[in-house]
C-alpha positions in Angstrom: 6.8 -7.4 -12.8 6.6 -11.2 -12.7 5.1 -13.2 -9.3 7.9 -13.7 -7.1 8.5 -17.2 -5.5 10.9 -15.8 -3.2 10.5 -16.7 0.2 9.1 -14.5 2.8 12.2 -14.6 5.0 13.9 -13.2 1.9 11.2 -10.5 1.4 11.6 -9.3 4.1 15.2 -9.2 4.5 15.9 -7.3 0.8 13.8 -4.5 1.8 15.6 -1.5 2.5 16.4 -0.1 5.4 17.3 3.7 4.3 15.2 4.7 1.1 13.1 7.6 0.4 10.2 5.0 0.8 10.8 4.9 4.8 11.5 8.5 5.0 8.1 9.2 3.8 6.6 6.7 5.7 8.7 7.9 8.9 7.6 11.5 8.3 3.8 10.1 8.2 4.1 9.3 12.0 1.9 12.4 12.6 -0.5 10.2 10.8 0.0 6.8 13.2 2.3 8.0 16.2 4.7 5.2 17.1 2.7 2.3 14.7 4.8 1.4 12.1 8.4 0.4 12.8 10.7 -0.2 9.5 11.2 -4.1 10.7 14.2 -5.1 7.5 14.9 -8.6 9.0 12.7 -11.4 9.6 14.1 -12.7 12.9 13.7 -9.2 14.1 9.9 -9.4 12.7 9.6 -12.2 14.6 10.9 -11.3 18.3 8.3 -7.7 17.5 5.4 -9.8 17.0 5.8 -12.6 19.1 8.0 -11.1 22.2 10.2 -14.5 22.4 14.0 -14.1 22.7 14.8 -17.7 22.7 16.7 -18.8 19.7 15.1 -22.2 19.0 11.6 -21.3 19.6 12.6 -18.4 17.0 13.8 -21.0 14.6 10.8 -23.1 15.1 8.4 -20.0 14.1 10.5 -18.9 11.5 10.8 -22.5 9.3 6.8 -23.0 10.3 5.8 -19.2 8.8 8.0 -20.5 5.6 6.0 -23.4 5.4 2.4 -21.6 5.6 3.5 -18.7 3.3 4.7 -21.6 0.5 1.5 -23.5 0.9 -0.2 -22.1 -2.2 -3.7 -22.8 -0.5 -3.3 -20.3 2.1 -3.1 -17.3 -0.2 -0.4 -15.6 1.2 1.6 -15.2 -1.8 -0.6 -13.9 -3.9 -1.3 -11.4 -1.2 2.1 -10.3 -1.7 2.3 -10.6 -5.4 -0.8 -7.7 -5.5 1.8 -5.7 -3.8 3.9 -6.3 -6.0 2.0 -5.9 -9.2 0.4 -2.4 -7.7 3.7 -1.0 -6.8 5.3 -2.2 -10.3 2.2 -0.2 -12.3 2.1 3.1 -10.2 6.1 3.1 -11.4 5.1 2.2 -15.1 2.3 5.0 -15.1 5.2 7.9 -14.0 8.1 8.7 -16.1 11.1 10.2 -14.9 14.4 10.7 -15.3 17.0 10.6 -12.4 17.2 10.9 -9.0 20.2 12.8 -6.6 20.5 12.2 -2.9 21.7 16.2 -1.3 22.4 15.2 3.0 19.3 13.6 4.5 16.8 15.0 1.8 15.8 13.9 -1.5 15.8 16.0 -4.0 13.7 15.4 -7.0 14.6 18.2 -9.9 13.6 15.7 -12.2 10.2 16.8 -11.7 9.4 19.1 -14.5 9.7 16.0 -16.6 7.1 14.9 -15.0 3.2 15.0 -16.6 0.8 13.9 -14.3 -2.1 12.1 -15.6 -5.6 13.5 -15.4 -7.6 13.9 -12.4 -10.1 11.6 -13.4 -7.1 8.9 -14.3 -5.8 9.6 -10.9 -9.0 9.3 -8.9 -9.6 5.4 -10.9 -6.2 4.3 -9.9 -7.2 5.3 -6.4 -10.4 3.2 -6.9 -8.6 0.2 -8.0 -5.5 0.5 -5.6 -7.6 0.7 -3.2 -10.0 -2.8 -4.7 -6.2 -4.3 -4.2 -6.1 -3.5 -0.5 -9.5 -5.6 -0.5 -8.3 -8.2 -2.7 -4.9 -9.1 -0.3 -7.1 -8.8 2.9 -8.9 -11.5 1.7 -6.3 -13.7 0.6 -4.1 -12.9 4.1 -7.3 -13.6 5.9 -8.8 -16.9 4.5 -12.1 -14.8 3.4 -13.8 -16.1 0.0 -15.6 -14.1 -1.9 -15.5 -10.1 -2.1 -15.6 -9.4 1.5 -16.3 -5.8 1.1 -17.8 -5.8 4.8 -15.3 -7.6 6.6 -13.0 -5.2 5.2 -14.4 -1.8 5.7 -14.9 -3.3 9.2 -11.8 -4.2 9.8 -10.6 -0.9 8.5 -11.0 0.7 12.2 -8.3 -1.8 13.7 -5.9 -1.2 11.4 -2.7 -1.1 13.1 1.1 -1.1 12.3 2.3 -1.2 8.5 -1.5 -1.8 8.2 -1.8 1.6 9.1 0.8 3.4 8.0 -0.3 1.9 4.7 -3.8 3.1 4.9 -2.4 6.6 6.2 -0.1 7.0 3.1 -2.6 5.4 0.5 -5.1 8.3 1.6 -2.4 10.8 1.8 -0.6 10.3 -1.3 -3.1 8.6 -3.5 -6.2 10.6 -2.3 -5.9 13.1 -0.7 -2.8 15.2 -2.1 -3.9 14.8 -5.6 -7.6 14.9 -5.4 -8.3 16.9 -2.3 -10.9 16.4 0.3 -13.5 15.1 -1.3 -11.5 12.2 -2.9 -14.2 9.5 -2.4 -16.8 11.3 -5.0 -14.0 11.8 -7.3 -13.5 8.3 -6.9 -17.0 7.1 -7.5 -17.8 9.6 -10.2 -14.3 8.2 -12.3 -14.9 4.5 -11.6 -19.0 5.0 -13.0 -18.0 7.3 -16.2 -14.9 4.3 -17.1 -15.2 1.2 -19.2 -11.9 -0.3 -17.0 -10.5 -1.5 -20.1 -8.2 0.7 -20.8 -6.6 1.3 -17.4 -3.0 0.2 -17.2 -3.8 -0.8 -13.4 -7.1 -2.6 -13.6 -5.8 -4.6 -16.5 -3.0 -5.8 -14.1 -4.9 -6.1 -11.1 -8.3 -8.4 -12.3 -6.7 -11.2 -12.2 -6.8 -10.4 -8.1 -9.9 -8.9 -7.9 -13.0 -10.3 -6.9 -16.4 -10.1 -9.6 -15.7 -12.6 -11.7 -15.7 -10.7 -15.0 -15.2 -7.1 -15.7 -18.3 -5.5 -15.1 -18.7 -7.8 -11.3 -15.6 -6.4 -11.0 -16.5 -2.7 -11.2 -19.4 -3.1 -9.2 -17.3 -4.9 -6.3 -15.1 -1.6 -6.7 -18.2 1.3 -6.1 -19.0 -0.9 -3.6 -15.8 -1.3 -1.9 -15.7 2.7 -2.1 -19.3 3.3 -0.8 -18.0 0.6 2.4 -15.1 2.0 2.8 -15.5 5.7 2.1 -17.0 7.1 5.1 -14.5 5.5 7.5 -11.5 7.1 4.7 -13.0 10.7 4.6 -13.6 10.4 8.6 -9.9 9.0 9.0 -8.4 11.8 6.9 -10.6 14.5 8.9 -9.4 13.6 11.9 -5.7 13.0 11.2 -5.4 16.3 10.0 -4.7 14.8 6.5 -5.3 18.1 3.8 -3.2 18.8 0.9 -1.6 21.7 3.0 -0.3 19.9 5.6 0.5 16.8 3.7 2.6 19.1 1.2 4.6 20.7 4.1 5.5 17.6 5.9 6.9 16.0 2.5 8.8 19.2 2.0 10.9 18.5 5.6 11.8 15.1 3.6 12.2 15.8 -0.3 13.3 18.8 -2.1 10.8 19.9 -4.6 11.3 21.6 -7.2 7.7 22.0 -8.0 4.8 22.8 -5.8 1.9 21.6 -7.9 0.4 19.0 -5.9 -0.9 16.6 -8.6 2.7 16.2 -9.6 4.3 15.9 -6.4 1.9 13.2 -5.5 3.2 11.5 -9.3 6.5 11.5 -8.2 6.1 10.2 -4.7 4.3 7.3 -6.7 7.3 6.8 -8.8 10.0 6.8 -6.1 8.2 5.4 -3.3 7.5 1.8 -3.1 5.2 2.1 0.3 2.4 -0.3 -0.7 4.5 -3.2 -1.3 7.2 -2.4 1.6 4.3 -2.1 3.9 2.5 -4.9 2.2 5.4 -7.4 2.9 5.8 -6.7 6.5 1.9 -7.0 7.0 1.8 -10.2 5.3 5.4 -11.7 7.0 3.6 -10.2 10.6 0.3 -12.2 9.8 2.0 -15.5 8.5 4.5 -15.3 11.7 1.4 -14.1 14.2 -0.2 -17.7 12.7 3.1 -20.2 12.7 3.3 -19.1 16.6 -0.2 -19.9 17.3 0.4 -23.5 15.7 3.8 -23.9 17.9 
């Protein structure tokens, strides 16, 4: 998937408001009760984050936040574009063949096509998805260099699609496939790997901090060692286990399957949660700043 120059009005406003991607996220409310809203317009983003109702100060916010997100020096869009890319390689990674909506579920026969890749695959993926997360907090929040501290710190006021992000990333790209001690199988996959010949990391350096490949794997063991208590503790206290995780995604998409390394492959391939979520956290931040400059 190319960069998109779209602007963030029209990001917003071309996500979906009925797709298996907000059901699951929905169903994750367990996770983040009452957090994450599924916010599909930008005026509507707007009047959330700011609490105006008058039309013109609305109008003002909205053609200043085009403005900052365009200006190539604040970083915004290449926030999004990591998104974008992460999103565009989980689906590569997956095959499959079709999809067929039964009443309010999803059903996903499909899935015996599936072939999940190996654990050890899996558990670098969640490594470098989770470097990405790094990568677009820095651009969204002016920080140079790796930031590794800022953002394991700022991991504990995650709110909203922030969240609801974070919720889902450790539920569906840790957790579920990799079980509880996700971090380790993290750390061990990301120490025993050149990089080189992940499909993800290949696409993602260009956003990465580390300047080169192997400053690049070092920023990710120690994004993971920042970031891994506050992970593990968030998951323990959530209730997030591959049990539970399993039967709430059941009361959303029929499986055909109950393996949970392949369920989790296939929520990859029809869910687009990162980059949904990743839009409305940039659009809230770019919004939360044009107001401020009003």
């Amino acid at each position: 998937m190319s960069d998109s120059d779209d602007p963030i009005y029209k990001l917003v406003n071309d996500l979906p408001g009925t797709s298996v991607t907000g059901a699951v996220l929905h169903m994750l409310d367990w996770v983040a009760p009452g957090q994450w809203k599924n916010i599909t317009h930008f005026e509507e983003l707007i009047k959330d984050q700011t609490g105006e109702d008058d039309q013109s100060l609305i109008q003002q916010i909205g053609e200043r936040a085009i403005v900052l997100y365009t200006d190539s020096s604040n970083n915004y869009q290449k926030a999004v574009w990591c998104f974008q890319m992460v999103d565009s390689v989980d689906k590569t990674i997956v095959a499959a063949s079709a999809v067929n909506l039964i009443g309010q579920k999803f059903d996903l026969g499909f899935l015996k096509a599936l072939t999940p890749q190996p654990e050890t695959a899996q558990a670098l993926d969640a490594a470098i998805k989770l470097a990405c997360e790094l990568a677009s907090f820095g651009f969204v929040n002016g920080i140079p260099g790796d930031g590794v501290g800022e953002f394991a710190k700022a991991l504990a006021g995650y709110g909203k699609e922030d969240l609801i992000r974070l919720a889902a990333f450790i539920a569906f790209d840790c957790v579920l496939p990799l079980g509880p001690n996700f971090i380790d199988k993290m750390n061990d996959a990301v120490s025993s790997s050149s990089l080189t010949d992940n499909k993800l990391f290949n696409a993602a350096s260009k956003y990465l901090p580390g300047g080169g490949i192997e400053g690049q794997k070092a920023i990710i063991k120690k994004n993971i060692e920042s970031a891994g208590g506050q992970l593990t503790d968030f998951a323990k206290v959530k209730g997030i286990e591959q049990g539970s995780i399993f039967e709430k995604v059941k009361g959303v998409v029929n499986f055909s399957d109950d393996k949970l390394d392949v369920v989790a492959a296939a929520i990859d391939m029809m869910t687009s949660y990162y980059l949904h979520t990743g839009i409305q956290s940039v659009a809230r931040r770019v919004i939360e700043r044009a107001y401020s400059e009003i």
